[in-house]
VOSELUM-568746 format. One record per atom (N, C-alpha, C): atom name; x, y negated, z negated. Coordinates in steps of 0.2 Angstrom, whole numbers, plus 5000, padded with zeros to 4 digits. Example, Ala and Ser with C-alpha at 12.3 -4.5 7.8 and 13.67 -1.06 7.14 Angstrom:
# residues 2
{atom "N" {5066 5028 4961}}
{atom "CA" {5062 5022 4961}}
{atom "C" {5066 5016 4961}}
{atom "N" {5064 5011 4965}}
{atom "CA" {5068 5005 4964}}
{atom "C" {5064 5000 4961}}
//
This chain:
# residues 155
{atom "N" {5430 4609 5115}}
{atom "CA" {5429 4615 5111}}
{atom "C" {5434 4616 5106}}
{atom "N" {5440 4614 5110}}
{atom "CA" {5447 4614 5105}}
{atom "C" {5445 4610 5099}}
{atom "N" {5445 4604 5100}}
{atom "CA" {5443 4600 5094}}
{atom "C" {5439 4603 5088}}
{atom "N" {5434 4606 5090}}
{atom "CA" {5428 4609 5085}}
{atom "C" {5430 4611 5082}}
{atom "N" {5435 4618 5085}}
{atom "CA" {5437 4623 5081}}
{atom "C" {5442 4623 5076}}
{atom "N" {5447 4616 5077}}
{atom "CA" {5451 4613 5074}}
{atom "C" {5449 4612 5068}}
{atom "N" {5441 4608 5069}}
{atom "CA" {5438 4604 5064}}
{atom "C" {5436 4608 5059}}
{atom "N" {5432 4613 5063}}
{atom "CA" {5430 4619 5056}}
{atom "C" {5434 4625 5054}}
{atom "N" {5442 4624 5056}}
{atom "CA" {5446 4630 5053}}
{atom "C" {5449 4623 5046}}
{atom "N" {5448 4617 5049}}
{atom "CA" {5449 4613 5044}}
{atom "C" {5445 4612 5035}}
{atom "N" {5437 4611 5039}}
{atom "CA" {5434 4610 5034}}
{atom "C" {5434 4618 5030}}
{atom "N" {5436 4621 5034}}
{atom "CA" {5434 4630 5029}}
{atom "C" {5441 4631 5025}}
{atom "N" {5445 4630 5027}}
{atom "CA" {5452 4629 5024}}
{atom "C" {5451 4625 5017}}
{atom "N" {5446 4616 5018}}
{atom "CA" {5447 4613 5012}}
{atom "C" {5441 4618 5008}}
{atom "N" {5439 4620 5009}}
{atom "CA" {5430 4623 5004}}
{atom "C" {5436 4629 5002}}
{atom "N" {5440 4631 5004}}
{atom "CA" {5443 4637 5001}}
{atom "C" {5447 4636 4996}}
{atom "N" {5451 4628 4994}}
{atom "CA" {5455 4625 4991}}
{atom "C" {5450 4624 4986}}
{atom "N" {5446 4619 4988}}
{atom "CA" {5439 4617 4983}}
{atom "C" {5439 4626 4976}}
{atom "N" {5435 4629 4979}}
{atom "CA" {5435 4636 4977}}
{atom "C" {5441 4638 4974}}
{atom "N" {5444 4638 4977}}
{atom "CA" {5451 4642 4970}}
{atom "C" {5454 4636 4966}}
{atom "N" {5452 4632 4966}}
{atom "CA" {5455 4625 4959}}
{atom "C" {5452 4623 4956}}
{atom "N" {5445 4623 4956}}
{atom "CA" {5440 4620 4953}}
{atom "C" {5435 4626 4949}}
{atom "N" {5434 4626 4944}}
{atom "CA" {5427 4630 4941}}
{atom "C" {5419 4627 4945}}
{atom "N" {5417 4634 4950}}
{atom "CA" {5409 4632 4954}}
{atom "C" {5404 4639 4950}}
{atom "N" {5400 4637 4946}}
{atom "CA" {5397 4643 4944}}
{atom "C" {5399 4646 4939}}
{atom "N" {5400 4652 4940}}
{atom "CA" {5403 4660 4936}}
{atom "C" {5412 4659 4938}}
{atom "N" {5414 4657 4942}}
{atom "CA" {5419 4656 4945}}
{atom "C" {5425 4652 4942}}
{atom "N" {5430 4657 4940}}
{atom "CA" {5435 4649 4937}}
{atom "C" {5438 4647 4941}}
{atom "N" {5442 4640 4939}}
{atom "CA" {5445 4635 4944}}
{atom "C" {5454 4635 4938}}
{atom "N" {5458 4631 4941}}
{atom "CA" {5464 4629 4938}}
{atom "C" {5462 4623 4936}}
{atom "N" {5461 4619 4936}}
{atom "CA" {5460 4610 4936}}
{atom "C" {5454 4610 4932}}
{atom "N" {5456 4606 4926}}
{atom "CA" {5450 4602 4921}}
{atom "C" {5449 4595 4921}}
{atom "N" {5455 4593 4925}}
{atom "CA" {5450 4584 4926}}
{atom "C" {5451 4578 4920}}
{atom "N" {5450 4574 4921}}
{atom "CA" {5446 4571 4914}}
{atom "C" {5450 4567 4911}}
{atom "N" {5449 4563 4906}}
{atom "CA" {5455 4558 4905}}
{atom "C" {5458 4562 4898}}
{atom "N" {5464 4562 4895}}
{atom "CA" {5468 4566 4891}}
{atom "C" {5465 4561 4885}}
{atom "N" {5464 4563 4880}}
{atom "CA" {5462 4559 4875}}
{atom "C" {5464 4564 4868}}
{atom "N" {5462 4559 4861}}
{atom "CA" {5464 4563 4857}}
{atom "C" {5458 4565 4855}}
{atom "N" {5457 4570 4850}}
{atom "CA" {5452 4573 4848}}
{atom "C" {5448 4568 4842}}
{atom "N" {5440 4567 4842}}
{atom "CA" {5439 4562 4836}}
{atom "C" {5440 4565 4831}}
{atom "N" {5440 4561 4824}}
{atom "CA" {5438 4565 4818}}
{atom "C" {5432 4570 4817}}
{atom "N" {5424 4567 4819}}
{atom "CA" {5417 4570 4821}}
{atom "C" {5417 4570 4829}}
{atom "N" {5414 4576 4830}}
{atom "CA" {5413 4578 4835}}
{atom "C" {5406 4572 4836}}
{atom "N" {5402 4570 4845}}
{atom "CA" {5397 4567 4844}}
{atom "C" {5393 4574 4843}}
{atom "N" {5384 4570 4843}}
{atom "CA" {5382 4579 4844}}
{atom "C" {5382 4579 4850}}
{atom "N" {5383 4586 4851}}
{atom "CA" {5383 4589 4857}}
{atom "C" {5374 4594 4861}}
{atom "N" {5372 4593 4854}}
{atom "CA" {5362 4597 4857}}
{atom "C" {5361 4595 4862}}
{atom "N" {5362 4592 4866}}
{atom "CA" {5361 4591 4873}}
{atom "C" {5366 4591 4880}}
{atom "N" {5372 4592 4878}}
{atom "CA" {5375 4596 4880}}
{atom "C" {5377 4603 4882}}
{atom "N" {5375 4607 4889}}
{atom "CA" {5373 4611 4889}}
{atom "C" {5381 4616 4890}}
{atom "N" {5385 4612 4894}}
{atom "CA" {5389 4616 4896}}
{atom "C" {5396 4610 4898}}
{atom "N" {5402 4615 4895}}
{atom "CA" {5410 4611 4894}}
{atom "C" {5414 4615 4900}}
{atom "N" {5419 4610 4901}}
{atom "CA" {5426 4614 4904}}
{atom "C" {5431 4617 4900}}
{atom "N" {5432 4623 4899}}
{atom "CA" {5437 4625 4896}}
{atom "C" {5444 4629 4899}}
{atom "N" {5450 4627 4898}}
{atom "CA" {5458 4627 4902}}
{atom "C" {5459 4632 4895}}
{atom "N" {5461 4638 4898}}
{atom "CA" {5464 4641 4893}}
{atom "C" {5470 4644 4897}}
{atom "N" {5478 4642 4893}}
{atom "CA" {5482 4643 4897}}
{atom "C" {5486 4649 4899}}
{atom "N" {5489 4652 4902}}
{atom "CA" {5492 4659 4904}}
{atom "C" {5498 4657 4911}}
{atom "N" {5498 4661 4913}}
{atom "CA" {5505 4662 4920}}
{atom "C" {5499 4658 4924}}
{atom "N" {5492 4661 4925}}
{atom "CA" {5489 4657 4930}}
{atom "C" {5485 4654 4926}}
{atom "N" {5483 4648 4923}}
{atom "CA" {5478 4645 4919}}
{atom "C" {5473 4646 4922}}
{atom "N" {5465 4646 4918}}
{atom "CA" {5460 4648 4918}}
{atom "C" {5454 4642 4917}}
{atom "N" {5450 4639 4923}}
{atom "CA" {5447 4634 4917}}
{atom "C" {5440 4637 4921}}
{atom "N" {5435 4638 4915}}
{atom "CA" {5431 4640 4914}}
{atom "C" {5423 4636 4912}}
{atom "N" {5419 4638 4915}}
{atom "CA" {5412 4632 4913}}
{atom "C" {5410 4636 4908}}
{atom "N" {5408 4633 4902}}
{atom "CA" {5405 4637 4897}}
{atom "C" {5400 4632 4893}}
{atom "N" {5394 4636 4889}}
{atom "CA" {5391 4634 4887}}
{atom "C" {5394 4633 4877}}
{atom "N" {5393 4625 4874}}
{atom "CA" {5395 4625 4869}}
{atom "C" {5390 4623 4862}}
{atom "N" {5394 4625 4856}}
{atom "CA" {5389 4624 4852}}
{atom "C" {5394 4619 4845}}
{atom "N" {5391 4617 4844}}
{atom "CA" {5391 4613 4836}}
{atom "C" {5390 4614 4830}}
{atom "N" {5393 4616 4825}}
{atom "CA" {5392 4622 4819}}
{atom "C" {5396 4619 4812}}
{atom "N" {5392 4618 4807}}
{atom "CA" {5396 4616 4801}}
{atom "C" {5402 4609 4803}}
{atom "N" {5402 4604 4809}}
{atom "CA" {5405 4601 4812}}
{atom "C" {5410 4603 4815}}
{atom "N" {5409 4608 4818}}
{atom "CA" {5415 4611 4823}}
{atom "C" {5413 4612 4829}}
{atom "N" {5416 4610 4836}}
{atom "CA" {5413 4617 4839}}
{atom "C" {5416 4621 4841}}
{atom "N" {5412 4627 4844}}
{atom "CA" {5412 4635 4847}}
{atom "C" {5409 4637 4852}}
{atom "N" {5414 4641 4855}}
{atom "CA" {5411 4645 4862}}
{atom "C" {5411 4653 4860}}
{atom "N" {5408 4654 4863}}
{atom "CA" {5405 4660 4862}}
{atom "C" {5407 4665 4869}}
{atom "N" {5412 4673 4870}}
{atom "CA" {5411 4673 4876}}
{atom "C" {5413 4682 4874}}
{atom "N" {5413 4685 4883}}
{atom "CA" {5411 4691 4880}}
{atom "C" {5417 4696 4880}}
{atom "N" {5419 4700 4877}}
{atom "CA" {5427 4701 4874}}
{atom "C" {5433 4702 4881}}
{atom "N" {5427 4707 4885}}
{atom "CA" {5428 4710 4892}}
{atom "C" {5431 4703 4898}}
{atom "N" {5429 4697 4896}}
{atom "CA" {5428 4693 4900}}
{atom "C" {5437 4689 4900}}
{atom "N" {5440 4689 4904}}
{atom "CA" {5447 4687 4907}}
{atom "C" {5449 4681 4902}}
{atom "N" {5444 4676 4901}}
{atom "CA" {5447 4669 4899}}
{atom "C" {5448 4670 4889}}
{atom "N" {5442 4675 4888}}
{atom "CA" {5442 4677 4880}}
{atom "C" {5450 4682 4878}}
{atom "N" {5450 4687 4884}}
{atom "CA" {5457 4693 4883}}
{atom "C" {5464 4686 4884}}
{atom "N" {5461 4682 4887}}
{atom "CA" {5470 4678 4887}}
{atom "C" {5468 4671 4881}}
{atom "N" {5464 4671 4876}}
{atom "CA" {5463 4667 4871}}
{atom "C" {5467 4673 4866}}
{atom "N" {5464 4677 4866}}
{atom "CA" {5467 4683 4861}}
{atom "C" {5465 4682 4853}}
{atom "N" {5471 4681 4849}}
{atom "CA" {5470 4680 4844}}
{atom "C" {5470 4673 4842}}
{atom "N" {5471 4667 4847}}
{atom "CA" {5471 4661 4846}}
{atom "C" {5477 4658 4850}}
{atom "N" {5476 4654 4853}}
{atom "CA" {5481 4649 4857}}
{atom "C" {5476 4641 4856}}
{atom "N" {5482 4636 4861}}
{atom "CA" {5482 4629 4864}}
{atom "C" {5476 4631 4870}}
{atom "N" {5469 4626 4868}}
{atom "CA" {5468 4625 4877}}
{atom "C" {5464 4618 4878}}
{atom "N" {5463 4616 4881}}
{atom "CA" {5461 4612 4885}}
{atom "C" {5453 4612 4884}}
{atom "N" {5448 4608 4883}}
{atom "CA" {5441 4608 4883}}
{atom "C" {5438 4600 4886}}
{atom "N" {5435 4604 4892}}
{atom "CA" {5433 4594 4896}}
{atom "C" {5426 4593 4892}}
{atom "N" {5425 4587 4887}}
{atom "CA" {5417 4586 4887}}
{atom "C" {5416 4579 4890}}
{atom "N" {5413 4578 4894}}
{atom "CA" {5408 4573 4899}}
{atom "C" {5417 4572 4901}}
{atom "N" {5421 4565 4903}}
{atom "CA" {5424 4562 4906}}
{atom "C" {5431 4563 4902}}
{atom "N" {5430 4566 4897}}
{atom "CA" {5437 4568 4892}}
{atom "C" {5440 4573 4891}}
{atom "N" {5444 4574 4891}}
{atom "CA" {5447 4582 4889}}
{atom "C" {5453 4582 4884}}
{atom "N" {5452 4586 4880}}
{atom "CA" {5454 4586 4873}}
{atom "C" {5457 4594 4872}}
{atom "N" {5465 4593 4871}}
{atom "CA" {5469 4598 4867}}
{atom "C" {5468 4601 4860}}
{atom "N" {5464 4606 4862}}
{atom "CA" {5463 4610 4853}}
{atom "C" {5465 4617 4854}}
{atom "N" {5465 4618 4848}}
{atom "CA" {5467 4627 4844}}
{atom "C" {5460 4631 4845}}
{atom "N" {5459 4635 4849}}
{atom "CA" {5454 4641 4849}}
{atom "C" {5456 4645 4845}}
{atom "N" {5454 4647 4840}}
{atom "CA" {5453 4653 4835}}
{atom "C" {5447 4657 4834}}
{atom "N" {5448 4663 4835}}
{atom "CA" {5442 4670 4835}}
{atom "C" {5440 4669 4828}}
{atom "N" {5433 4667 4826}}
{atom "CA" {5430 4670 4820}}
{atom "C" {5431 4675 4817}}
{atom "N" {5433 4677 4812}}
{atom "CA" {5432 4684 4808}}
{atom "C" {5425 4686 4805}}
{atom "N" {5425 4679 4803}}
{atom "CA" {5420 4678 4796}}
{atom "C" {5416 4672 4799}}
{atom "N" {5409 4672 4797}}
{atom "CA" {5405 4667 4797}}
{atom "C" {5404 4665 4806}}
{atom "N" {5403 4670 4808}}
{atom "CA" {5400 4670 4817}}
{atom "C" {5397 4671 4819}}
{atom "N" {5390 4676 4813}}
{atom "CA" {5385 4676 4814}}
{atom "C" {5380 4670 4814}}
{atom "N" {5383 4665 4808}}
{atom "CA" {5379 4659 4809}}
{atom "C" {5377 4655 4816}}
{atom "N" {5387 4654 4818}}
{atom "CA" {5388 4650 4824}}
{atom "C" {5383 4655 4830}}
{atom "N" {5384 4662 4831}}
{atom "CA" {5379 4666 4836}}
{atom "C" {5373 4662 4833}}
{atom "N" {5368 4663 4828}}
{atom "CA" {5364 4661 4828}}
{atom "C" {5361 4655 4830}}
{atom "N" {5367 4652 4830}}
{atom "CA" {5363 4643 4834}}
{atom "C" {5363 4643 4839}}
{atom "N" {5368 4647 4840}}
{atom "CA" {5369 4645 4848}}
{atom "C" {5366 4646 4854}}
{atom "N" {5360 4655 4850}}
{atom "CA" {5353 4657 4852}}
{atom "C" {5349 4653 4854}}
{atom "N" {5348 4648 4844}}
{atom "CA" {5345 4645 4845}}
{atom "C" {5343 4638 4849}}
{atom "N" {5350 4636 4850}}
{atom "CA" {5351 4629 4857}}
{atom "C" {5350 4630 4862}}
{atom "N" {5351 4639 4867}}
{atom "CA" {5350 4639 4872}}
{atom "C" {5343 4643 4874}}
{atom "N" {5340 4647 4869}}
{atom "CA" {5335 4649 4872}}
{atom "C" {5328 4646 4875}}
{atom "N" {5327 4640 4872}}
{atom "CA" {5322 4634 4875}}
{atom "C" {5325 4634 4882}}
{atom "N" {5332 4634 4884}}
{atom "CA" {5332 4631 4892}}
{atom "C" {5333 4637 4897}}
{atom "N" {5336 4643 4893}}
{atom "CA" {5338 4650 4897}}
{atom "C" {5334 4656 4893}}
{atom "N" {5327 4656 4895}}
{atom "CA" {5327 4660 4890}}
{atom "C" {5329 4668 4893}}
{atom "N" {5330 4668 4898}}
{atom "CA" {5331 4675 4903}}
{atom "C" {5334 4678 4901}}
{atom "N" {5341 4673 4900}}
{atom "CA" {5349 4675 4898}}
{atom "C" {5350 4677 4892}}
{atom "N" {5346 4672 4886}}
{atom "CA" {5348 4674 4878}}
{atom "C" {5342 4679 4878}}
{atom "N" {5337 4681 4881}}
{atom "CA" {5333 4686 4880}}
{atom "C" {5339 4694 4882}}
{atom "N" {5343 4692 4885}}
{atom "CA" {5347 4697 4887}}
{atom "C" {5353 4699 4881}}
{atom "N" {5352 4695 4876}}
{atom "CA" {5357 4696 4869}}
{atom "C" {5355 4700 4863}}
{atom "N" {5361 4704 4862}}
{atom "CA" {5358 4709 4857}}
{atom "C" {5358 4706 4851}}
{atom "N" {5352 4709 4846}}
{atom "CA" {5353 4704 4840}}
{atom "C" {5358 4704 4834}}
{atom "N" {5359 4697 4834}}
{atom "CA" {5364 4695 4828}}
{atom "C" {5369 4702 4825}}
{atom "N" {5364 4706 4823}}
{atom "CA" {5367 4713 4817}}
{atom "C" {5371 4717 4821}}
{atom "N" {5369 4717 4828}}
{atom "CA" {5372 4721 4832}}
{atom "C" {5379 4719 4838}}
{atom "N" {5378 4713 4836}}
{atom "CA" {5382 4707 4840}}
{atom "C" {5391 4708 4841}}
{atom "N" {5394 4711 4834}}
{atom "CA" {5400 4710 4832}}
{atom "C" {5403 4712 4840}}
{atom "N" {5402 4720 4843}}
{atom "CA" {5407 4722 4848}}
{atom "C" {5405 4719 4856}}
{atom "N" {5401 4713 4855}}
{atom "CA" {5398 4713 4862}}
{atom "C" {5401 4705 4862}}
{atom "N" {5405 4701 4856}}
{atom "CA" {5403 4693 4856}}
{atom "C" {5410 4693 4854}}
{atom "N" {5414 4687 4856}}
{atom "CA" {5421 4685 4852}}
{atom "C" {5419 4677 4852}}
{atom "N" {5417 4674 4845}}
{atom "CA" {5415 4667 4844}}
{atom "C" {5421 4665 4842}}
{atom "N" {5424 4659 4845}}
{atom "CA" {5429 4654 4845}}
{atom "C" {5429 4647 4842}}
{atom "N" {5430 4645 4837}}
{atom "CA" {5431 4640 4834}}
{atom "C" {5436 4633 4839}}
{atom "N" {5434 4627 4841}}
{atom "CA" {5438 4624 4845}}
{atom "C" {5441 4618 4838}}
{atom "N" {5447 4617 4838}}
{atom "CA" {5447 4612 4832}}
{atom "C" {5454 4609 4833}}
{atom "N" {5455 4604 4829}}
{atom "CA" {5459 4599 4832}}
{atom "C" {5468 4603 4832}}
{atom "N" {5473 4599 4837}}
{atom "CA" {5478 4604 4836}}
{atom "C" {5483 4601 4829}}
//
């Protein structure tokens, strides 16, 4: 009985390590993974890519599952101003973005100008697959205070 309880004060210990260093869900993790690479010239496309890793860094780095998009040959995440990982991106820093088995050092920059396009694709890519979610988005003209869209680009 000793043994047991060894075993699952063990296994619950690791599910808990799991859980705060890795991104599960809505949940961020510290660890992005992935081989360090340099950024291509061209992005590949990404239209079937639903969802990246992103490190953005701070005293406690953040890394984050988010969905991405490809715009004018750039891409963009899109997130919402209130949310932790967007307040420590701020006006622009270094972060870290996992796509498939790579992860790539770029400069995050807040859109000023031209983010309603980038919003409007981004609708467009994911409402076929979530349409619950993006049904829950207000439209484009009323977007500015509810969206802070982020340019990912080489550093």
């Amino acid at each position: 009985m000793k043994i047991l309880k060894i075993i699952i004060a063990v296994a619950l210990s690791a599910l808990v390590v799991v859980v705060l260093i890795a991104p599960i869900g809505p949940l961020p993790g510290f660890f992005i993974g992935g081989e360090q690479t340099a950024p291509p010239a061209r992005w590949p496309d990404t239209s079937g890519v639903h969802e990246i890793r992103l490190k953005v860094p701070g005293m406690l780095p953040r890394v984050v599952t988010i969905w991405v998009i490809a715009h004018a040959g750039e891409l963009h995440v899109v997130g919402n101003p209130d949310s932790g990982w967007v307040k420590m991106i701020g006006q622009g820093t270094r972060v870290e973005m996992r796509l498939d088995d790579r992860t790539y050092s770029l400069n995050a920059t807040p859109l000023t100008e031209g983010w309603q396009a980038v919003l409007e694709a981004y609708v467009a890519k994911y409402k076929p697959d979530y349409p619950e979610i993006v049904a829950g988005f207000p439209p484009v003209v009323e977007a500015k205070d509810r969206f802070r869209v982020f340019r990912l680009s080489r550093t």
